[in-house]
N, C-alpha and C positions, 0 to 999 in steps of 0.2 A: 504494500500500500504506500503509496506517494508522500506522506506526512510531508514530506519538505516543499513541497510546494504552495502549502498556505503557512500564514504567522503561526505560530503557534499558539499563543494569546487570546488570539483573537479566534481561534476554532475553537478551543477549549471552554471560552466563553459561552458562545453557541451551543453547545453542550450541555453547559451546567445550568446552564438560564432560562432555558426554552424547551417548554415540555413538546416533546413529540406529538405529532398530529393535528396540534394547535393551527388552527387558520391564522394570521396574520392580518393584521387592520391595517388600511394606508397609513394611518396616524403612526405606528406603529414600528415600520420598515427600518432592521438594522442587521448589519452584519451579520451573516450566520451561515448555517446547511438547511439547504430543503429541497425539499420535492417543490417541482412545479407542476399543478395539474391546469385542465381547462377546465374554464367555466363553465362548460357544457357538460360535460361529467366528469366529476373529480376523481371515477376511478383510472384514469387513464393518465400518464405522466410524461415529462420530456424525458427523450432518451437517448443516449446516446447511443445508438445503430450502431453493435458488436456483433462479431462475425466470430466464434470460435470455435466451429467447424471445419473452416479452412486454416485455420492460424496462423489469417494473417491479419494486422494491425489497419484494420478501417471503421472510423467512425462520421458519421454525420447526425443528425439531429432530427429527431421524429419524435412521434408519441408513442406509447405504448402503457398496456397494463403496469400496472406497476405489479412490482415483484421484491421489492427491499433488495436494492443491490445496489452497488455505487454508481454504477453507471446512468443512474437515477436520480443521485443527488448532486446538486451545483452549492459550492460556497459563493456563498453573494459579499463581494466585495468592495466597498465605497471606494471610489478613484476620486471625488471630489464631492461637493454639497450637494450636486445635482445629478452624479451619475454614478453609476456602480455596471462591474464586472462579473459577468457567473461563469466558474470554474468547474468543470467535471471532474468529481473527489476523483473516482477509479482513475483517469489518465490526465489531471491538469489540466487539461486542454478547454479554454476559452473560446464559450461563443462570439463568433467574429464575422460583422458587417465588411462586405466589400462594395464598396462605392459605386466601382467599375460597372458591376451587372447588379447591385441592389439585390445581393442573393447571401446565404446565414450559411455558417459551419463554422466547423471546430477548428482549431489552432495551437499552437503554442502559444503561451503567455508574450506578449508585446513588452519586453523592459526596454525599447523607446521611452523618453518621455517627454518627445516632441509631443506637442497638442494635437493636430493631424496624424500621427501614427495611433495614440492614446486611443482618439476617438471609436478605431475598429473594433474596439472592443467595450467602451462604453456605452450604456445604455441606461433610457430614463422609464422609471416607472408613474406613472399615471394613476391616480385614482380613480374609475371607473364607478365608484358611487354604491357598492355594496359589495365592500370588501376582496374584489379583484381589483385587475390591474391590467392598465393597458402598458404594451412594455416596448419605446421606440429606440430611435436611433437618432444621430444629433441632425442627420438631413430628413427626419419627420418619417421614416420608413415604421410599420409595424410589424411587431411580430402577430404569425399570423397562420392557422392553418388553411391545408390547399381548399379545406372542404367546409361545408356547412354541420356535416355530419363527424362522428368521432371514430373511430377503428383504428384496430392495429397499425402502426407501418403507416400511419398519417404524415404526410410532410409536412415539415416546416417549412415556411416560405416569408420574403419582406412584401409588404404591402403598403399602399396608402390608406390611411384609415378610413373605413366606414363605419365603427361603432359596433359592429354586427356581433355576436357572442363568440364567434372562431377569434377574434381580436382580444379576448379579456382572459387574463392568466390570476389563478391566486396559485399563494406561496402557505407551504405546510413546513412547519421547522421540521427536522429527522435527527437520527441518530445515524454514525457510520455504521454500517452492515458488515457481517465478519465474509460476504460476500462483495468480492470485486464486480464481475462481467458477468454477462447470462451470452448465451447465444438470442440476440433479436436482430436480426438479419434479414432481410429482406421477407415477408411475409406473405403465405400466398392469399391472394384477395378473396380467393373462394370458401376458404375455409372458415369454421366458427372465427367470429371479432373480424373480419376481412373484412373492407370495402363491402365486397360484391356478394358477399355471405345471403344475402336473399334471392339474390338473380331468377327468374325465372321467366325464359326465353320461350316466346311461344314464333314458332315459324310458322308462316301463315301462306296454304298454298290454295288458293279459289276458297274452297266449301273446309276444305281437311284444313286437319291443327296438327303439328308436331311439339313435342316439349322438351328444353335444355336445361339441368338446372343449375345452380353454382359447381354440386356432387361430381357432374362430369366435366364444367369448365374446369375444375380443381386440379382433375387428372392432367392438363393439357399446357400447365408452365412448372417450369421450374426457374431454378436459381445459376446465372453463371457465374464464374468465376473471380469475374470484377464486379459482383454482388450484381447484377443488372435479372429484372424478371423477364422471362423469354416465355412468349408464347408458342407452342408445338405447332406447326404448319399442318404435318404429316397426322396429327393427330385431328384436326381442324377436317383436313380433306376425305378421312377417313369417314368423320360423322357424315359431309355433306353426300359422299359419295353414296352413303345407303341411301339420303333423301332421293336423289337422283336417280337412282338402280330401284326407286319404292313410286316415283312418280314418270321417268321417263317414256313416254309411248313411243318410242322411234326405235330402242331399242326391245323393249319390251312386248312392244304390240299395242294392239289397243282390239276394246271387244266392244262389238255391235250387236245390235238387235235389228236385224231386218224388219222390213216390211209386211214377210212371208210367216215370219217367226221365227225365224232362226237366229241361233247367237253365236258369232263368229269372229274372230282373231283378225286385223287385218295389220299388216306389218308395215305393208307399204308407202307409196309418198311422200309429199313434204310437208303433209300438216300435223302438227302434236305439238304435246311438253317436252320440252328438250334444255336441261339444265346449265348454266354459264357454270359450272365447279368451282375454276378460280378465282372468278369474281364474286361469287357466293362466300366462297371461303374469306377474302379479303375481307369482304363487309361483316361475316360473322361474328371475324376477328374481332374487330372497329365494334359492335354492336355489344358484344359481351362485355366489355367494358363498362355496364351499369350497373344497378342496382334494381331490385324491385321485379315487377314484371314492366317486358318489356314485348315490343312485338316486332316483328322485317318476315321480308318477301324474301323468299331468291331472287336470283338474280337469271333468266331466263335467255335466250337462244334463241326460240320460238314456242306459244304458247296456246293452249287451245279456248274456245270458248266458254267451257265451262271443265271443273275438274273434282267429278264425283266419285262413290265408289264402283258406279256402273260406267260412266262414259266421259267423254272431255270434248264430246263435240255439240251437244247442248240442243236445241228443239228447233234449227232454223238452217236446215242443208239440200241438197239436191242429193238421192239414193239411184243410183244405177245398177241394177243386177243386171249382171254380163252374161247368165248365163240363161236365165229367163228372158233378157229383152224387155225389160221394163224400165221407166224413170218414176220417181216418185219426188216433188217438191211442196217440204214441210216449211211452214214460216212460223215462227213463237208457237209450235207443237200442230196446229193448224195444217191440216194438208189440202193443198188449193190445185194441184194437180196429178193424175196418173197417167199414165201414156205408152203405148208400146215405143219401141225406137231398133235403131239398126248401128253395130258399133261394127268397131275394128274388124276388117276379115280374118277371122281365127285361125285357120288354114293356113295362113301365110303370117310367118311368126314375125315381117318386119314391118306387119298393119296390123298385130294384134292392139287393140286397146287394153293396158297394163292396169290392172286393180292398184286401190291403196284410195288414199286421204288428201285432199288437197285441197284449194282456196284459188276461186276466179281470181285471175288477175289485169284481164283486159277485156274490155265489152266494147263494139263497136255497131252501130243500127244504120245503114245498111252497109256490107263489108264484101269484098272479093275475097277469096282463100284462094292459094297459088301453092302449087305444088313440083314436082319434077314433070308430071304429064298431066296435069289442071289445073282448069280454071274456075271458079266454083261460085259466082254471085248468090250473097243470102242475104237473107232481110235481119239475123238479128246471131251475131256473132258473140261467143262467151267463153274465153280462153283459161284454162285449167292447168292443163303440165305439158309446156314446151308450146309446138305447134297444135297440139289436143286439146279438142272444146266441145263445149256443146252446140248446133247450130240447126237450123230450119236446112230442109233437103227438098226444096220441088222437082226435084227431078225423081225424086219416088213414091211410088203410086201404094206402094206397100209398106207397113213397118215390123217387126216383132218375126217371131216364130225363127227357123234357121236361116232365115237371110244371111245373118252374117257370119256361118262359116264359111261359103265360098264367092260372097258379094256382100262385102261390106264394104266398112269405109277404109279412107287412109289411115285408122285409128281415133275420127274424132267419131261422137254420141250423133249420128243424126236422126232428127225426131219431126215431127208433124207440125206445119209453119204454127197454129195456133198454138199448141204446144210450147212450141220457143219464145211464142209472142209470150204468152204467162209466164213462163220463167224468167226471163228477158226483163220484163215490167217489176218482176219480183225481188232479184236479187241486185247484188250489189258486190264490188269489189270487195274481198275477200270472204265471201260467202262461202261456205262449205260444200264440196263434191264429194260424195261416198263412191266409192266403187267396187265390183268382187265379184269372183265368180263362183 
């Protein structure tokens, strides 16, 4: 233990004089050992952030439970009528203003006794009006916690005042502890006294809920070397990747309810839930970071209409069975048309029209279609995947049955003019196409 770093006198003083535990009145303030706790709850105390796990020699200045240990208590120093020094019993070392960036740590004792050097380490205490203390620096800075709230592993930080209760400190006289150090090293937020100790993360995908809660953030940092808290990437991408592997339809499939009744897998296309991972993951990161409940989206790719435990493409699409020759257009569950039609010539596998999921993306009223050997004027054009759409065909007098295994089309849906006219009138740029055989 350091005895030779305070008078001797005047510690001894502090001792004999001042019973432990005793809160201290502004009236009051002299010399001594204490604890300093917040105003906000006085179980929690300044600390000086020991490391002795690794063993090596780093402190800086936070809050923490108290635990009777020196590293707990500061000798309060008078450097003048109006200012005084606190001293950390276990290593000496002086709380110390820097100027330069308006930021607190610990130090060796300054014996300068230039005024300007002095000052880094003086500070003035304040009466705050019911037995705290607001405690600055000679350029008006406060001390000050980062937070409004109290927890382990709280920082200290300099501030400009706002009165606010993280600004007001009281002082408890102590006794020295036959304990120096404790290990309080960097703390994880998720555990009990953490920060983030309540967290609970709802992911929010359409209709479904997912839930995170401190329990698992907990697993997912640790402590490095130069004391800094790291959050696990690897572990981060792991969670999200089940949500993804739990909600993705592109890779997964996706199941439909026909028309006919039947319930079928369709794998194909370009439309579904398709999950952003590492941008999901980024922001999880970022988002975990709270307290309480809290809520976020993924972060998506492409997305569907709706995403329930039956379906993600919601009450408002165009249904083609490829294999019956029928269309079917639903609007807000409503079905406003059925219709035979003539697709891809099946027979010929490079005008098969290809099953799966997709979203119009070009309507034109009235349009030529151009091909390698045609030309094709329509009254009401509705493009789907590539050169493939849906489209009025006057040049066929017939629709449905086996037309189109060995006379269909180039691959697009053609259907009966009035037919195209209602769908046509109905949908809209990115409107839903089913397809399947």
């Amino acid at each position: 233990m350091k005895w030779f770093r305070f008078p001797a006198a005047l510690l001894l003083c502090c001792l004999l004089c001042i019973a432990p535990s005793a809160v201290i009145k502004a009236a009051d303030l002299m010399p001594g050992l204490y604890e300093i706790t917040s105003a906000i709850n006085d179980d929690f105390v300044l600390d000086a952030k020991t490391c002795t796990e690794l063993g090596t020699e780093y402190h800086s200045l936070q809050l923490y439970d108290r635990l009777d240990i020196n590293q707990q208590k500061f000798y309060l120093e008078q450097m003048s009528d109006i200012s005084w020094r606190l001293s950390v019993l276990s290593s000496g070392e002086a709380v110390t203003y820097s100027a330069d960036n308006a930021s607190i740590s610990l130090a060796e004792l300054i014996q300068d006794t230039s005024p300007d050097t002095k000052k880094m380490q003086a500070f003035k205490f304040t009466d705050a009006g019911d037995g705290s203390y607001y405690i600055r620096t000679s350029d008006g800075y406060y001390l000050t916690l980062d937070t409004s709230s109290v927890h382990r592993g709280s920082t200290i930080i300099l501030k400009e005042f706002t009165g606010y209760a993280n600004q007001r400190w009281c002082l408890k006289a102590t006794w020295v502890s036959a304990t120096d150090n404790a290990d309080t090293d960097v703390f994880n937020p998720y555990e009990e006294g953490g920060i983030y100790e309540d967290l609970i993360l709802t992911i929010k995908t359409d209709s479904m809920r997912d839930i995170l809660t401190a329990d698992t953030a907990a697993g997912w940092v640790s402590i490095s070397e130069d004391h800094q808290l790291i959050y696990s990437t690897e572990s981060a991408t792991a969670f999200v990747q089940t949500l993804a592997d739990k909600y993705n339809t592109f890779e997964n499939g996706l199941e439909f309810t026909t028309s006919l009744g039947a319930t079928i897998t369709i794998t194909e296309g370009s439309y579904g839930w398709s999950m952003d991972v590492d941008s999901t993951v980024a922001l999880l990161l970022e988002t975990i970071r709270q307290n309480g409940r809290v809520l976020m989206e993924p972060v998506w790719f492409s997305t569907g209409a709706a995403f329930t435990e039956e379906s993600c493409i919601g009450d408002s699409y165009v249904e083609v069975d490829l294999t019956n020759q029928k269309v079917w257009l639903y609007k807000d569950g409503e079905l406003l048309v059925e219709s035979d039609c003539v697709s891809g010539t099946y027979n010929n596998e490079s005008r098969r029209t290809p099953g799966g999921i997709y979203t119009i993306f070009y309507m034109q009223s009235p349009a030529v279609l151009r091909g390698a050997d045609y030309t094709s004027p329509v009254d009401y054009w509705m493009a789907f995947n590539g050169g493939i759409g849906l489209h009025d065909a006057s040049w066929r007098s017939e629709f449905g049955g086996d037309i189109y295994l060995n006379n269909g089309s180039h691959g697009c849906i053609n259907l009966p003019n009035e037919t195209a006219r209602i769908i046509y009138e109905n949908v809209s740029i990115g409107y839903i196409v089913v397809l399947y055989y």
